[in-house]
C-alpha atoms as one frame of an Amber mdcrd trajectory, in Angstrom:
protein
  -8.686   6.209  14.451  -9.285   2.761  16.469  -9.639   0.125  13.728 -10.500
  -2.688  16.529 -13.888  -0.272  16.438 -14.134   0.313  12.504 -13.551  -3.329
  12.189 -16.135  -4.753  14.977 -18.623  -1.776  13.133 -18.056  -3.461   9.665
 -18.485  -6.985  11.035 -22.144  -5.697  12.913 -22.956  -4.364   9.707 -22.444
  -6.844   7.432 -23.527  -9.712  10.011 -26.849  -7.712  10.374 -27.352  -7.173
   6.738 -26.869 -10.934   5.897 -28.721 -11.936   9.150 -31.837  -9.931   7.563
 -31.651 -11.348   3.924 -31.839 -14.724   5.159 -34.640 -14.404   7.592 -36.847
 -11.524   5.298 -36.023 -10.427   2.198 -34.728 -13.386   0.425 -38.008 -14.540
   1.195 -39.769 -11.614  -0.233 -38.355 -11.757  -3.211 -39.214 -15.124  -3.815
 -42.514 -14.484  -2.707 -42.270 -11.703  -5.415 -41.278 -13.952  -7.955 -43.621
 -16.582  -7.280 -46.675 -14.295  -7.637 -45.111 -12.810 -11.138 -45.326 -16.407
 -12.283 -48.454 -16.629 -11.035 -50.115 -13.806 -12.756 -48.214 -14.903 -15.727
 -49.718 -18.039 -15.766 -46.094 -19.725 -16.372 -42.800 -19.689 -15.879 -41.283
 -16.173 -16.503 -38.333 -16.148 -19.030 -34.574 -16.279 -17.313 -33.352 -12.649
 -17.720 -37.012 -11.730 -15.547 -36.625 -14.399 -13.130 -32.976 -13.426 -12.464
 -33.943  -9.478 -12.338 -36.971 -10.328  -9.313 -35.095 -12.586  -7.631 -31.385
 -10.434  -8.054 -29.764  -9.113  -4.306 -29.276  -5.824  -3.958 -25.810  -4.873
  -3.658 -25.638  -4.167  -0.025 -26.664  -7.453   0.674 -24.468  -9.127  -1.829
 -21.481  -6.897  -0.496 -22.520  -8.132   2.876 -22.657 -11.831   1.942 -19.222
 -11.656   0.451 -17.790  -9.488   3.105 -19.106 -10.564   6.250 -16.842 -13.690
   6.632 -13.799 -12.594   6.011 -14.269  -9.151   8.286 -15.759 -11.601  11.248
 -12.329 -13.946  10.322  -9.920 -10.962  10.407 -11.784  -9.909  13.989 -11.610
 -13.069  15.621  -7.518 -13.382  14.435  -6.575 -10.090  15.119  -8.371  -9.886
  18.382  -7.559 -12.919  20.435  -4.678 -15.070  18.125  -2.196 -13.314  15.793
  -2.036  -9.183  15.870   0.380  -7.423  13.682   2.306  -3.647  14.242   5.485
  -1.561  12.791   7.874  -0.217  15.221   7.578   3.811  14.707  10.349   4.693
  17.258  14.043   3.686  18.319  13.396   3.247  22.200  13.313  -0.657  21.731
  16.893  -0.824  19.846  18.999  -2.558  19.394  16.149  -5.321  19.805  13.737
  -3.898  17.775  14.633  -0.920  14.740  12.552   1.370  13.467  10.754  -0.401
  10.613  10.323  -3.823  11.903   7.148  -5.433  11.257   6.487  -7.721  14.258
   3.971 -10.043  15.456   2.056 -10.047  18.823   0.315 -13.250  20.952  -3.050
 -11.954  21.974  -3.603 -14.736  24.188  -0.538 -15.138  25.794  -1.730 -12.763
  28.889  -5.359 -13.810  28.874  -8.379 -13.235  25.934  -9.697  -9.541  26.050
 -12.829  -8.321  24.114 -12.174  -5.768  21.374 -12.619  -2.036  22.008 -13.998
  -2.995  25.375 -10.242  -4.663  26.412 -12.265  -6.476  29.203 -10.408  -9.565
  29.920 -12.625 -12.818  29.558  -9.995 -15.691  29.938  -7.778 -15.374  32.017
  -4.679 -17.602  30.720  -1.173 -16.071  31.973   0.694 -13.250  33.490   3.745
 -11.458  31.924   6.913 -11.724  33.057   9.873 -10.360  33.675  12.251  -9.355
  30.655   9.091  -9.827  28.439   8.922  -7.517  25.256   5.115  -6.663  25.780
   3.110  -4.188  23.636   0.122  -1.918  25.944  -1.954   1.122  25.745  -0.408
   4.358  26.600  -1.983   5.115  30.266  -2.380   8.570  29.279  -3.393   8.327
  25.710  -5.167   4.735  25.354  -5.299   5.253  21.743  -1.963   4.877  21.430
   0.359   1.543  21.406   3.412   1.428  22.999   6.238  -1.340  22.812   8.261
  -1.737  25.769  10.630  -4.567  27.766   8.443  -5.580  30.950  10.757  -4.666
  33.741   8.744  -4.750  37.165   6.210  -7.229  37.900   3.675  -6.387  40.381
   4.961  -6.296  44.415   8.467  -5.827  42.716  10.921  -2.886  44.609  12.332
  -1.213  41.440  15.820   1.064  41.272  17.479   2.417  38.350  20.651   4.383
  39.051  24.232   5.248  37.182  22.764   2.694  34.533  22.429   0.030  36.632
  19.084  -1.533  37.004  18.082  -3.216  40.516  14.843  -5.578  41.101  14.331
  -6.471  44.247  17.355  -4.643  45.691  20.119  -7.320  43.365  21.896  -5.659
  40.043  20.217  -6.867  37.157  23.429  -8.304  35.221  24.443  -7.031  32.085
  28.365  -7.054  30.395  30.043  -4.644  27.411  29.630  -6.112  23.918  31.090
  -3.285  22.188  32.245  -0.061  23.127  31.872   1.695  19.744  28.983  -0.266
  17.609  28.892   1.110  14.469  24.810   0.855  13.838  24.735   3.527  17.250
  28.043   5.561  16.991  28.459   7.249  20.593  26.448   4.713  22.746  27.682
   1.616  24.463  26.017  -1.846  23.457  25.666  -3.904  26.494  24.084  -7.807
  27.140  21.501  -7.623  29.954  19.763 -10.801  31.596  16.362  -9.935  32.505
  14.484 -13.007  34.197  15.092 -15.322  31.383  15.285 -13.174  28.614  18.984
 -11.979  27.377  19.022  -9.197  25.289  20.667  -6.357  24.025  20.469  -2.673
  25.526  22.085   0.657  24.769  23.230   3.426  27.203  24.790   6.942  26.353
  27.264   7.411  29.050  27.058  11.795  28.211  23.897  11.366  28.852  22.883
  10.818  32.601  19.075  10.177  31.861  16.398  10.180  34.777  17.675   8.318
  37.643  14.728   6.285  39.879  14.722   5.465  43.752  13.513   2.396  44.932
   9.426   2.135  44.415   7.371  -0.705  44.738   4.802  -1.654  41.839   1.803
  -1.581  42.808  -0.207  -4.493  42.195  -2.667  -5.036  38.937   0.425  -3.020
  37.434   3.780  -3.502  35.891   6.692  -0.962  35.299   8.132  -0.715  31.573
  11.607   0.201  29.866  12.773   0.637  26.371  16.176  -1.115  25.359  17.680
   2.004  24.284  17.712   3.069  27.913  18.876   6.650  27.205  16.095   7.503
  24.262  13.083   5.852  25.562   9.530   7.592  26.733   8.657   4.770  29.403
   7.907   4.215  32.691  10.622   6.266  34.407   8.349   9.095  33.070   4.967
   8.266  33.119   4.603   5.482  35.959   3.099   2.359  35.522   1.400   0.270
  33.047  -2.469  -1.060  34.122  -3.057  -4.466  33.869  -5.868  -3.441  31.606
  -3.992  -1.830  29.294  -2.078  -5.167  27.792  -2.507  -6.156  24.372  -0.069
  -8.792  24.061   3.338 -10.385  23.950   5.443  -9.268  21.104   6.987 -12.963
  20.220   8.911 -12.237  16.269  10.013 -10.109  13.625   8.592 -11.422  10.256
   9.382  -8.360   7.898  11.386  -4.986   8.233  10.285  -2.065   5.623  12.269
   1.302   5.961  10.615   2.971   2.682  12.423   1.061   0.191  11.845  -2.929
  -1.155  10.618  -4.705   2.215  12.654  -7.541   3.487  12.496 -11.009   5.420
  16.407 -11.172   5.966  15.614 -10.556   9.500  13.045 -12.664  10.095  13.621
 -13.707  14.132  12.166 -14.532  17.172  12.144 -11.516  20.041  14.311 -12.317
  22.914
């Protein structure tokens, strides 16, 4: 279910339903009420003049409603947008459980449901921890670590990542972390981002020749190099298909009490 679409319906709604009291049947019913005092010949007693001049309830649901729905659109869709991690393929920089927050204006403003880009205020970059569309099932958010940029030659071999034909540089942390028994915990400098990744070395995972991204798209990889559904699958990301720049961590919630010890910023 696309709740960008339930939420801009709601908003219409209510907008329209408020929109229509004030210009037409607010005025009705005090047109109602005046001629009741008229034929009365005086001022009708408070309980009557409340019941003819009463809203119904759609339009006082609408009037109550209608500002906070058009204030949660306006956030959600071009400030401040909020998701949980559902999957391990960003560990160990994001677990499953985290509740994170993502810049919808970082990489320009886009219209909701329509994702048609109106301002046009950055481009991502490299080593970037950017949250898209799934090319083949837009419905569907993905979180992934932007790896090519557009024009970029990309090779991923024995492990090793390559842009642009140079190693991207990464060192051994630990050889036996004890939050991912069996994989290898590396540091990896991507553009300016440093940040943890994990590789299984039993598992030889899908190896990819040199290819160039095309341009208007960017190529995508989880942390957890060896458990990740990303681009070395699928191909590339649209430019189109961005919905913003994942920036902090601000709860984690595994099914027990939540918690805000892990409050951080996303490298």
């Amino acid at each position: 279910m696309d709740f960008s679409l339930l939420l801009v319906v709601a908003v219409a709604v209510t907008g329209l339903v408020w929109l229509l009291d004030a210009v037409w049947w607010r005025r009705h019913r005090q047109a109602r009420l005046a001629t009741a005092e008229a034929s009365a010949g005086a001022p009708l007693e408070p309980q009557a003049r409340r019941k003819l001049a009463k809203e119904p309830w759609p339009v006082d649901y609408a009037r109550s409603f209608f500002p906070v729905l058009l204030v949660v659109l306006v956030l959600r869709s071009f400030v401040i947008e909020p998701f949980q991690i559902p999957s391990g393929s960003m560990r160990p920089t994001l677990k499953v459980g985290d509740f994170i927050l993502v810049n919808k204006f970082t990489y320009g403003l886009r219209l909701p449901v329509l994702h048609t880009e109106i301002v046009d205020l950055g481009e991502p970059e490299r080593g970037d921890v950017m949250v898209f569309r799934f090319p083949e099932e837009p419905s569907v958010n993905f979180i992934k670590r932007v790896v090519g940029l557009p024009g970029d030659h990309i090779r991923y071999e024995d492990k090793q990542l390559y842009v642009n034909g140079e190693p991207v540089p990464k060192q051994l942390l630990d050889a036996t972390p004890e939050e991912a028994p069996g994989e290898l915990l590396f540091e990896e400098k991507l553009g300016e981002h440093v940040h943890g990744l994990y590789n299984n070395p039993r598992d030889p995972g899908p190896q990819v020749r040199e290819l160039v991204v095309p341009e208007g798209h960017y190529f995508m990889m989880g942390d957890n190099r060896d458990h990740s559904n990303d681009s070395r699958y699928w191909g590339f990301v649209p430019q189109e298909n961005i919905v913003g720049k994942a920036f902090a961590v601000w709860m984690h919630w595994d099914g027990g009490l939540p918690s805000f010890s892990t409050v951080r910023a996303i490298e």
